[in-house]
C-alpha positions in Angstrom: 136.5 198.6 82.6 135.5 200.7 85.6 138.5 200.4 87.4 140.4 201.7 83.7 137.8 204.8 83.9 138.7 205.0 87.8 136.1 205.8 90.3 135.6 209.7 90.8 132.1 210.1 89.8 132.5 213.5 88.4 135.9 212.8 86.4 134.0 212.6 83.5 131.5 215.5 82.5 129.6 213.8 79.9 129.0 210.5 77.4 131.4 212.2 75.2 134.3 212.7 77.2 134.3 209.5 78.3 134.0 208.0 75.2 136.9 210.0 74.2 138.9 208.8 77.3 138.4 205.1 76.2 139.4 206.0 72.2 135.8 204.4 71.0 134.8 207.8 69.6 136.2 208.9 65.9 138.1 211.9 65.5 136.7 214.7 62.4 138.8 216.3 60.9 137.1 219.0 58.7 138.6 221.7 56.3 136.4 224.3 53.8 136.3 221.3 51.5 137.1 218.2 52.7 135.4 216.0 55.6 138.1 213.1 56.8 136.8 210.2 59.4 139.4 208.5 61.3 140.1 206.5 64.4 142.0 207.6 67.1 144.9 205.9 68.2 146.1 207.6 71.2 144.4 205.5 74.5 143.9 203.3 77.3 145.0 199.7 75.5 143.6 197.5 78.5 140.3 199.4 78.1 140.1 199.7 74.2 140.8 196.0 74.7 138.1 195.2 76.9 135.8 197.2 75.5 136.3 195.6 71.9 135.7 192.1 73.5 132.7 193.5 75.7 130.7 194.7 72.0 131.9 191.5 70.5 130.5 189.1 73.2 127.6 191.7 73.0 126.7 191.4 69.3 125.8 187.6 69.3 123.9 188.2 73.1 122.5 191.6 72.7 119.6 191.8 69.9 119.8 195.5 70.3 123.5 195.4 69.9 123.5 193.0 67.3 120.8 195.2 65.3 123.2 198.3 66.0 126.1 196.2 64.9 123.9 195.3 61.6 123.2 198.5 60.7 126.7 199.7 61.1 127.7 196.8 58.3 125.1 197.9 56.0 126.6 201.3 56.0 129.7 199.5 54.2 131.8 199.8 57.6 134.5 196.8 57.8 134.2 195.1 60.9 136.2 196.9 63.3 134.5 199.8 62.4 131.2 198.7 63.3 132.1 196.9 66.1 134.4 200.4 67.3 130.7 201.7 67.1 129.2 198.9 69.2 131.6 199.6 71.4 130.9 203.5 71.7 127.6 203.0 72.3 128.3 200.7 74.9 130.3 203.4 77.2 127.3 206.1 76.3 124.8 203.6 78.0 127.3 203.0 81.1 128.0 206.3 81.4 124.1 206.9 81.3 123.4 203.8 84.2 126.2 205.2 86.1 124.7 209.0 85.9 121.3 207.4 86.9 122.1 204.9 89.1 120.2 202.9 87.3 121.3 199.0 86.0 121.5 198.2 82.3 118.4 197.6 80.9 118.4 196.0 77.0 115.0 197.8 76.0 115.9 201.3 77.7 119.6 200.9 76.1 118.8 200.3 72.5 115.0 201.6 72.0 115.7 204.2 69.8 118.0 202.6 67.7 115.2 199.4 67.4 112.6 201.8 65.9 115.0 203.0 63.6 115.6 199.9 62.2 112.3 198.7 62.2 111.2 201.4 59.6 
C-alpha cells in the first residue's frame, strides 16, 4: 500500500485526500432536493485491492475494526459497503501514524468509535 501512495511525505495534505487517492471515500452528490450516496469508481485498482483485503483480514483480527464493521451492517449497508468503510478508516489511521510517526496502536485507532458503540 505505501509504495501505491508513493513516498513524498507531503503529497498528501490531509486524511481526506488520501482517502480520495485510494477511492475508499464516497462521493455526495447533492442538489436543492435530493441527497445521492455513491462510490467512486475512478482509482488505483492494486491499492483498492489491497486495501479491501487489508479491512477484510482486519474485521475477524481487529475488535475495533470488527465493531466498526458491525455497526456499518446495522446501518443496513451490504457488505462491501461496510467493509468500503472499514477500509476508509483504515487509510485515516495510517495517514494519522504516518503524520505522527507514531505505530498503529488498536486502542488509540478505534477509541472513539468503541465508546460509541458501547452506549
Amino acid at each position: 500500500m505505501l509504495a501505491e501512495f508513493g513516498d513524498d511525505p507531503k503529497r498528501y495534505s490531509n486524511a481526506k485526500a488520501r482517502k480520495n487517492y485510494a477511492g475508499t471515500s464516497p462521493i455526495t452528490r447533492a442538489s436543492g432536493k435530493k441527497k445521492i450516496v455513491a462510490a467512486r469508481f475512478v482509482h488505483n485498482d492494486r491499492l483498492i485491492d489491497a486495501l479491501m483485503t487489508q479491512a477484510a483480514r482486519a474485521i475477524s483480527v481487529s475488535p475495533g475494526a470488527r465493531a466498526y464493521y458491525d455497526k456499518q451492517r446495522a446501518r443496513d449497508a451490504d457488505y462491501n459497503a461496510a467493509l468500503r468503510q472499514v477500509a476508509n478508516r483504515l487509510v485515516g489511521i495510517l495517514h494519522g501514524c504516518l503524520k505522527t510517526g507514531t505505530h498503529y496502536d488498536e486502542a488509540t485507532a478505534w477509541s472513539h468509535h468503541a465508546e460509541s458503540l458501547a452506549a
